[in-house]
VEXDREN-2710 file (C-alpha; in Angstrom, 1 decimal):
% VEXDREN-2710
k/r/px/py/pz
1/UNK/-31.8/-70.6/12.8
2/UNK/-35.0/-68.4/12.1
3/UNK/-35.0/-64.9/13.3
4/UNK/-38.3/-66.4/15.9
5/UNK/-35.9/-69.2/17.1
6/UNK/-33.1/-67.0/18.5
7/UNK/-33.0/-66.0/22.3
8/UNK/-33.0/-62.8/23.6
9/UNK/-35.5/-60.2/23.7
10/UNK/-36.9/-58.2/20.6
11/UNK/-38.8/-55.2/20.8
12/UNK/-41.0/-53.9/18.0
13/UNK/-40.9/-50.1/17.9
14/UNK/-44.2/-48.5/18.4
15/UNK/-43.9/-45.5/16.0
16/UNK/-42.1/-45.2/13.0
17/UNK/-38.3/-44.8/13.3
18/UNK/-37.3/-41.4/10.7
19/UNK/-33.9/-42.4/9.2
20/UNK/-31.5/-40.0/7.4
21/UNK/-32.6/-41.2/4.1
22/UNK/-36.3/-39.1/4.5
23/UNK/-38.3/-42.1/4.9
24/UNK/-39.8/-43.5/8.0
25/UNK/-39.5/-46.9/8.6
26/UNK/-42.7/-48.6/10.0
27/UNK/-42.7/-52.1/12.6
28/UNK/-38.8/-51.8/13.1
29/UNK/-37.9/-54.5/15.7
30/UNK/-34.7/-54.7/17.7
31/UNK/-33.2/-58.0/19.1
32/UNK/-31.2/-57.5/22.0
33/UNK/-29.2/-59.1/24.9
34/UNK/-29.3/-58.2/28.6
35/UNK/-27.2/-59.6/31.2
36/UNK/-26.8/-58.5/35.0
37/UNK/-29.6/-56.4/36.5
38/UNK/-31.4/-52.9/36.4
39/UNK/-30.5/-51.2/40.0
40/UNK/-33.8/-49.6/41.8
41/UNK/-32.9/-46.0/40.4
42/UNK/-32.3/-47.9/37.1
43/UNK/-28.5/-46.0/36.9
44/UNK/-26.1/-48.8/35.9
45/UNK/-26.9/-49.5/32.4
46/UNK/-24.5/-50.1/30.2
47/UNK/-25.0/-50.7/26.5
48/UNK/-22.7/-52.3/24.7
49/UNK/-22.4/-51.6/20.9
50/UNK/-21.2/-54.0/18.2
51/UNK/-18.7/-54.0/15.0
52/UNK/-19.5/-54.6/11.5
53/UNK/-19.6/-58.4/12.2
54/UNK/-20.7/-58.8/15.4
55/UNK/-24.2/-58.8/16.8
56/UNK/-26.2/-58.8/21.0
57/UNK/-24.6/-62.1/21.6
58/UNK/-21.9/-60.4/23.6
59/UNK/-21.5/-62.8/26.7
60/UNK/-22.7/-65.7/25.8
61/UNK/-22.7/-68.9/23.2
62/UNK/-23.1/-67.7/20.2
63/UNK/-26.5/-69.6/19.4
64/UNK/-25.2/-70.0/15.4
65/UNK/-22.1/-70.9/15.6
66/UNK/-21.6/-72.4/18.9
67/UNK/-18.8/-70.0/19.9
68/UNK/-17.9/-68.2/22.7
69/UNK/-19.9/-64.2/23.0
70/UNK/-17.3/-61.8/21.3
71/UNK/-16.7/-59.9/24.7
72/UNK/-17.0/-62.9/26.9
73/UNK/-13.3/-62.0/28.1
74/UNK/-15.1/-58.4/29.3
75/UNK/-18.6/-58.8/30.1
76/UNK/-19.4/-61.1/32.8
77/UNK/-19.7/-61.3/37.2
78/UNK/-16.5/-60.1/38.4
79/UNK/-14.8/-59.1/34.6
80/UNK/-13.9/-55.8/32.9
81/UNK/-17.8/-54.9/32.8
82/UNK/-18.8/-56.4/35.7
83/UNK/-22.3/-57.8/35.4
84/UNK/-22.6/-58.1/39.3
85/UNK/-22.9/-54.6/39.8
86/UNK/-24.0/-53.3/35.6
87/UNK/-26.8/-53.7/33.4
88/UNK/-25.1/-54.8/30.7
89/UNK/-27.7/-54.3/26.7
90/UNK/-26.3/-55.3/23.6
91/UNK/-28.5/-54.5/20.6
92/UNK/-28.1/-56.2/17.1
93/UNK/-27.7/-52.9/14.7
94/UNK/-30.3/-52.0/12.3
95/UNK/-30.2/-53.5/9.3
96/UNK/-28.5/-56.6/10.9
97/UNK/-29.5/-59.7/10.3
98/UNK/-29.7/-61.7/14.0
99/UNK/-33.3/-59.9/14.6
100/UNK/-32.9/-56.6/14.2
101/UNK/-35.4/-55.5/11.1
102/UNK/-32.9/-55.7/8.1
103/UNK/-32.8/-56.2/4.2
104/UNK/-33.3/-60.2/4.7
105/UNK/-36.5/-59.7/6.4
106/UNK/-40.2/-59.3/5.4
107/UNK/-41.3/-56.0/4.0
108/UNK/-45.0/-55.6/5.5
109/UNK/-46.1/-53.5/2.9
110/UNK/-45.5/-56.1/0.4
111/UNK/-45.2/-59.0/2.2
112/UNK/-41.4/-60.4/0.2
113/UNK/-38.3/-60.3/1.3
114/UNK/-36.8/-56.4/1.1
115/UNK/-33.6/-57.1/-0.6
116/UNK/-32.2/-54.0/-2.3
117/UNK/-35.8/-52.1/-1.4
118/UNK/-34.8/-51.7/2.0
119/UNK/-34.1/-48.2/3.0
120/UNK/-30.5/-47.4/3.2
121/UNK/-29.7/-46.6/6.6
122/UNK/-26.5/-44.7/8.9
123/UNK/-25.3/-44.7/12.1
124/UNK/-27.4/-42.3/13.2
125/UNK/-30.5/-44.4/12.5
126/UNK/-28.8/-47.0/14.3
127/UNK/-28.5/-44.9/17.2
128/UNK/-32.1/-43.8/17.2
129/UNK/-33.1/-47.3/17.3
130/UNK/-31.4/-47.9/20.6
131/UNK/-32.5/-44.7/21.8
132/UNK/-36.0/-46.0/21.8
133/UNK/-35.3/-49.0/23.0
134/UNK/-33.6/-47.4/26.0
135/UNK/-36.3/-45.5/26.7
136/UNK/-38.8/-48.6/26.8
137/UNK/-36.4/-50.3/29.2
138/UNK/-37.3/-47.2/31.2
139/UNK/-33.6/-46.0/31.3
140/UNK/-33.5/-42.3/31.5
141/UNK/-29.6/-41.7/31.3
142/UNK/-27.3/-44.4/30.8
143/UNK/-24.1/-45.1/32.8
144/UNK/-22.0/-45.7/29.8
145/UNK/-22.2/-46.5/26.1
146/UNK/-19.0/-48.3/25.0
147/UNK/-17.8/-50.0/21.6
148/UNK/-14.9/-50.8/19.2
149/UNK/-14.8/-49.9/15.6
150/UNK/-17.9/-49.5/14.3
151/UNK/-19.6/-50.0/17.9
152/UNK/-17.4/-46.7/18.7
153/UNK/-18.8/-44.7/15.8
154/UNK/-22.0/-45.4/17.4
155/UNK/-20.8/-44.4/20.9
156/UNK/-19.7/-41.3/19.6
157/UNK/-22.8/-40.6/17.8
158/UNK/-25.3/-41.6/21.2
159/UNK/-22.4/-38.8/23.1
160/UNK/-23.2/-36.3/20.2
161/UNK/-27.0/-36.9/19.5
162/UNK/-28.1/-37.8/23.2
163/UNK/-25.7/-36.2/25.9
164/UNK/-28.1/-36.1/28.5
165/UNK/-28.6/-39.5/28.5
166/UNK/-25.1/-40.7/29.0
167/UNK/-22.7/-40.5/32.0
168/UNK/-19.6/-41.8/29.8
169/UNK/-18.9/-43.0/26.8
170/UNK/-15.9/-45.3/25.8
171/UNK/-15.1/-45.1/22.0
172/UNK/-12.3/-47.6/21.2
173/UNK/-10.7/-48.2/18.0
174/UNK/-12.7/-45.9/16.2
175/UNK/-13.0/-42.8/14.0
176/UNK/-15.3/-39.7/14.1
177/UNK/-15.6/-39.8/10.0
178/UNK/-14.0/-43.7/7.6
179/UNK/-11.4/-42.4/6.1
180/UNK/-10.8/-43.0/1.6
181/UNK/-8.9/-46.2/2.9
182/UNK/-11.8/-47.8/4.7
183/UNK/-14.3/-47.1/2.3
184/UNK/-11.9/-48.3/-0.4
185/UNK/-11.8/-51.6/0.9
186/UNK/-15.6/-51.6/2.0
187/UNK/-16.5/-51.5/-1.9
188/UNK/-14.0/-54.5/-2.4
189/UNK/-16.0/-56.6/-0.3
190/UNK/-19.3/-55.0/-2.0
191/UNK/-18.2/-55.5/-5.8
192/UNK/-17.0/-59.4/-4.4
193/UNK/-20.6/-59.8/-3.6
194/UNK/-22.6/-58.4/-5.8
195/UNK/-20.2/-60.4/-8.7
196/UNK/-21.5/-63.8/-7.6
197/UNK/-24.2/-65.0/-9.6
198/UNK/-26.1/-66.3/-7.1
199/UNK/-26.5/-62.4/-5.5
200/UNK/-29.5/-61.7/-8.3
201/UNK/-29.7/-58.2/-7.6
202/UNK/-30.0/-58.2/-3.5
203/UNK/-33.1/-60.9/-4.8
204/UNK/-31.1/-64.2/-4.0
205/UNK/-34.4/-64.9/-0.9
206/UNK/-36.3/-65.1/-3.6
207/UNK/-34.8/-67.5/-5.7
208/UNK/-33.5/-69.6/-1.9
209/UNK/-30.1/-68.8/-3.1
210/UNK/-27.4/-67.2/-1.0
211/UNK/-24.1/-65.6/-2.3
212/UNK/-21.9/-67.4/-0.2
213/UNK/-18.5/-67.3/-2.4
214/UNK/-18.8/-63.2/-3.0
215/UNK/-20.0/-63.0/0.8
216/UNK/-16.3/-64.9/1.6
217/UNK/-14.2/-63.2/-0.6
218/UNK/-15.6/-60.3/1.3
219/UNK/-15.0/-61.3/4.8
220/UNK/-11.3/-62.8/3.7
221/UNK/-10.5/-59.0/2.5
222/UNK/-11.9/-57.2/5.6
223/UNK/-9.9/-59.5/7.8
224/UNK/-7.0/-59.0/7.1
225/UNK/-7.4/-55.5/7.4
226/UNK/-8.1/-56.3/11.2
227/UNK/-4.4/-57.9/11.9
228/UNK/-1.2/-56.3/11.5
229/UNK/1.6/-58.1/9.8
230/UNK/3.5/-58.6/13.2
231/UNK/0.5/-60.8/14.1
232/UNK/-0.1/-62.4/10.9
233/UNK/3.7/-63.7/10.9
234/UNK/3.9/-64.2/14.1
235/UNK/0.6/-67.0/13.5
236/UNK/1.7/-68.0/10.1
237/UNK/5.1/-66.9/8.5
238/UNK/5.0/-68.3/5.5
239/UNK/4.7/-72.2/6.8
240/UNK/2.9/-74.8/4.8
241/UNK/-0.6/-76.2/4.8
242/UNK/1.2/-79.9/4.0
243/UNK/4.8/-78.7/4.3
244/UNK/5.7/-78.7/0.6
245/UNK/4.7/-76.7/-2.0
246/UNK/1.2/-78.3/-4.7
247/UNK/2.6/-76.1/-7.3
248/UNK/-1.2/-75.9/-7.8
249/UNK/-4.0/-72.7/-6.7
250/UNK/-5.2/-74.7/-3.4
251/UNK/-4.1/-73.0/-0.4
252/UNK/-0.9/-74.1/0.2
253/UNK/0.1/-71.5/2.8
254/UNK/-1.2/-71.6/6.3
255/UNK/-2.5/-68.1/6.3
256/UNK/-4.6/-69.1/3.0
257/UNK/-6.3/-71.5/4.6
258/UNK/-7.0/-69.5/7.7
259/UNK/-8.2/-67.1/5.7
260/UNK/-11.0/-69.3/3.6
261/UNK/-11.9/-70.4/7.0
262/UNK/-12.7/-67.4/8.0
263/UNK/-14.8/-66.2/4.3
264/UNK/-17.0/-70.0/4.7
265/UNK/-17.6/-69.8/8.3
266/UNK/-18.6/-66.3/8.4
267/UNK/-21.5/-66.9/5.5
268/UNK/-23.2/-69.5/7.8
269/UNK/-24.4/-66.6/10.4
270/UNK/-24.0/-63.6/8.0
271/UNK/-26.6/-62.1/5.7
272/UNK/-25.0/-61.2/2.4
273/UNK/-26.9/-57.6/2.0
274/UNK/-26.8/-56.8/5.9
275/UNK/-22.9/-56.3/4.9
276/UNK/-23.8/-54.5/1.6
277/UNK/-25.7/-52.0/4.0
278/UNK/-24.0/-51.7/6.9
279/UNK/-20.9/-51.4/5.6
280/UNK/-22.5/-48.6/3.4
281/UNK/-23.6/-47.1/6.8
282/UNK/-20.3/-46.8/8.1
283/UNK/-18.7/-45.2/5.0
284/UNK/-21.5/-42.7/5.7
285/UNK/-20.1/-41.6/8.6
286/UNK/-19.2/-38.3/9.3
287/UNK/-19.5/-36.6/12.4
288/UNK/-17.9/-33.2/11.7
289/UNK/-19.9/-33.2/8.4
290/UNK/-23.0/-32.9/10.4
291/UNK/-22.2/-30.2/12.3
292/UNK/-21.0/-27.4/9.6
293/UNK/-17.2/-29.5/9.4
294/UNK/-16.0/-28.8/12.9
295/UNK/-16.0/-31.7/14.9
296/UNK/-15.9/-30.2/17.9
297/UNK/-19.3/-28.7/17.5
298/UNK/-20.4/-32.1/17.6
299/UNK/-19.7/-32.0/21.4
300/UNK/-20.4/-28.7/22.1
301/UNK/-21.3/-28.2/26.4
302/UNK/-21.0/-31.7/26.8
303/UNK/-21.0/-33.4/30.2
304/UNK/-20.3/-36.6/29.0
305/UNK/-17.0/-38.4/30.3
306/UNK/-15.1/-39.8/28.0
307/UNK/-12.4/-42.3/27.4
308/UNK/-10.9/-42.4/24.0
309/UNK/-8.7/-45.7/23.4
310/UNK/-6.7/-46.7/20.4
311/UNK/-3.6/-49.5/19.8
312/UNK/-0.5/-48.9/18.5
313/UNK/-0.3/-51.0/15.5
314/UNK/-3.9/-50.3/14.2
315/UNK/-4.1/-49.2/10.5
316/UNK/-7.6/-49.6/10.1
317/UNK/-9.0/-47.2/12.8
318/UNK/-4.8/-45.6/13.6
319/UNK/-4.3/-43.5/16.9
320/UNK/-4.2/-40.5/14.8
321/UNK/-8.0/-40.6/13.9
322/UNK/-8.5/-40.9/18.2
323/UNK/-6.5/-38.4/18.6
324/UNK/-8.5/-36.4/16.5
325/UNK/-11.5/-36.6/18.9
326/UNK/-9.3/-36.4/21.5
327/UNK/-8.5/-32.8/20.4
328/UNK/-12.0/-32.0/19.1
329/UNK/-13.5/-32.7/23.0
330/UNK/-10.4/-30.6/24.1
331/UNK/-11.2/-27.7/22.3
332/UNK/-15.4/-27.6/23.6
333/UNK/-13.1/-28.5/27.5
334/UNK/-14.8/-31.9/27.8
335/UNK/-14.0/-34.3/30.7
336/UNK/-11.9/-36.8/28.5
337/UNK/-9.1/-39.3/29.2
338/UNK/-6.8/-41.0/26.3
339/UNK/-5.0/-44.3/25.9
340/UNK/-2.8/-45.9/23.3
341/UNK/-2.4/-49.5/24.5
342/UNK/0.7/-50.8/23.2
343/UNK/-0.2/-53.9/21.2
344/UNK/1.1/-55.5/17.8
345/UNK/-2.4/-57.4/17.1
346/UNK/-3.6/-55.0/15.0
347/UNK/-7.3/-53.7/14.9
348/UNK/-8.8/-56.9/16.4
349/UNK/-7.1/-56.3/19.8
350/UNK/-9.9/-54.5/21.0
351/UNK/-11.3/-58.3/20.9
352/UNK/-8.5/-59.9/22.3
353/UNK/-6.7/-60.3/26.2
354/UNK/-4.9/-57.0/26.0
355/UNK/-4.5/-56.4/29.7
356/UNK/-3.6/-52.8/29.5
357/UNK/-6.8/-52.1/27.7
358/UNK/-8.8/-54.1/30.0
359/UNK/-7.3/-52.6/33.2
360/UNK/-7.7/-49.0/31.7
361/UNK/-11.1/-50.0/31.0
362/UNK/-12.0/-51.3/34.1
363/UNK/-10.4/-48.2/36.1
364/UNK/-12.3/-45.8/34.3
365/UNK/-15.8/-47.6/34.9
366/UNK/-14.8/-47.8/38.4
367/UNK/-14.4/-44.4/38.7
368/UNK/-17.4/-43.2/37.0
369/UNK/-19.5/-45.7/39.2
370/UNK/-17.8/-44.5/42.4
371/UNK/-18.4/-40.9/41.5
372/UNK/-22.2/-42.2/41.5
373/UNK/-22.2/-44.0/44.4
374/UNK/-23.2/-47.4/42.2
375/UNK/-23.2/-50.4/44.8
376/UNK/-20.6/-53.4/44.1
END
């Protein structure tokens, strides 16, 4: 489906958008999702920030693949982020590749694709993105930012880089800096792409080749980092695709072929060097960094409330690195709450029905609305 053929709304920035790298980036567009509606004082907006994988389709069939929006268990009338009484905005990251200006689109200047010439970007340019389009929504302060994983990098960055225009902020399953770990298995994914030959040096538009196999491999490695082994055997064990062993190299566990699934279905709605850059962008990461190595600096007089989540048997994003912020918004005195939701689902059960996550959740947007008097 061509970037013109998707639904939703996309907003071309007027002004070039600086990004950490020096350069300014000219005719940046932003695909987003809405859902619900803008109250008269134009106070209940929420915007919802994605993962590494996901994209605006929140709520909604996704219009690729035909599947269900990857929050469709939160975001809708009467759910978790109620959409009778929020503004619900989910933007498609920059450098994405479902509308938001990215490597696999047109550079203007030279009219091809901009493969590897595209600008390397961070979460901070991600951020500034969506600041802008915000402000063209006419949103002066957002009710609450709120995202998992890489979506809560972001929601930390909008509480650290725009307080005054949030209320709350809801980082879940996050981290204020990617640990060695993460990045270690980020370049795994990047080395499985950039081996296949049909990658050509980010120039595989250009050639109407894709680098499906490498693009797989990539999303089979980061996927399993999202489970925990409680939830993998619990799914699999060891059972048998045919129930006997091929004595051969086709998958002849279940969880193999779960797993290839999961690599060839991804590379129909996946851009090969969208991962390659946003994956670089969360490596990049570093919020203490930024602000002379203390992280509570980063929220120094904040007035932002937060709501810190994490799960129990995350080893991706662990409680430890929540607790972290936890303590950093301590020390500056910040309005802050903090869960660990017992769950053995591993990363992904910020995506799942976890109903001690959705209930805290859903009490602490309550709350936030009531203290300003938002209307049911």
């Amino acid at each position: 489906m061509t970037v013109d053929a998707l639904p939703g709304y996309r907003l071309t920035l007027a002004a070039p958008l600086p990004l950490d790298c020096g350069i300014e980036l000219a005719n940046v567009a932003v695909a987003y999702q809405t859902y619900g509606r803008l109250n008269e004082s134009r106070s209940n907006a929420i915007l919802v920030c994605h993962a590494l994988t996901g994209d605006q389709f929140v709520a909604e069939t996704h219009p690729v693949t035909g599947k269900p929006g990857w929050w469709e268990q939160l975001v809708g009338p009467g759910k978790v982020i109620d959409t009778d009484r929020f503004f619900v905005i989910c933007p498609n990251v920059l450098g994405g590749c479902m509308g938001t200006t990215g490597p696999d689109d047109v550079n203007p200047a030279t009219g091809e694709v901009w493969g590897l010439d595209f600008p390397v970007i961070t979460i901070a340019d991600m951020v500034r993105a969506q600041e802008r389009l915000v402000t063209h929504l006419g949103i002066e302060r957002l009710f609450c930012v709120i995202g998992g994983s890489m979506g809560g990098m972001q929601v930390l960055e909008w509480a650290s880089r725009f307080p005054e225009r949030v209320f709350a902020a809801v980082p879940i399953a996050t981290a204020a800096r990617h640990s060695a770990q993460n990045i270690a298995f980020h370049e795994v994914g990047r080395q499985a792409i950039t081996a296949d030959p049909d990658w050509c040096e980010g120039a595989y538009s250009k050639f109407g080749r894709r680098p499906s196999r490498g693009l797989a491999v990539a999303r089979m490695a980061a996927h399993i980092t999202y489970l925990s082994e409680a939830a993998l055997h619990r799914k699999f064990g060891r059972s048998l695709q045919r129930g006997r062993l091929n004595f051969g190299f086709d998958a002849d566990f279940q969880v193999e072929s779960y797993l290839r699934h999961q690599g060839a279905s991804f590379t129909e709605r996946f851009d090969a060097n969208s991962y390659l850059y946003i994956t670089r962008a969360m490596d990049y990461f570093d919020l203490a960094a930024d602000h002379g190595g203390v992280l509570a600096h980063a929220f120094a007089g904040t007035k932002v409330r937060f709501c810190v989540l994490s799960f129990s048997s995350d080893w991706l994003f662990p409680t430890s690195e929540s607790r972290a912020v936890v303590k950093a918004l301590n020390a500056v005195a910040a309005n802050v709450s903090f869960c660990e939701v017992e769950s053995d689902k591993g990363h992904d059960a910020f995506l799942l029905d976890e109903p001690e996550f959705h209930a805290t959740i859903k009490g602490f947007l309550q709350g936030g609305a009531d203290h300003l008097g938002l209307g049911r």
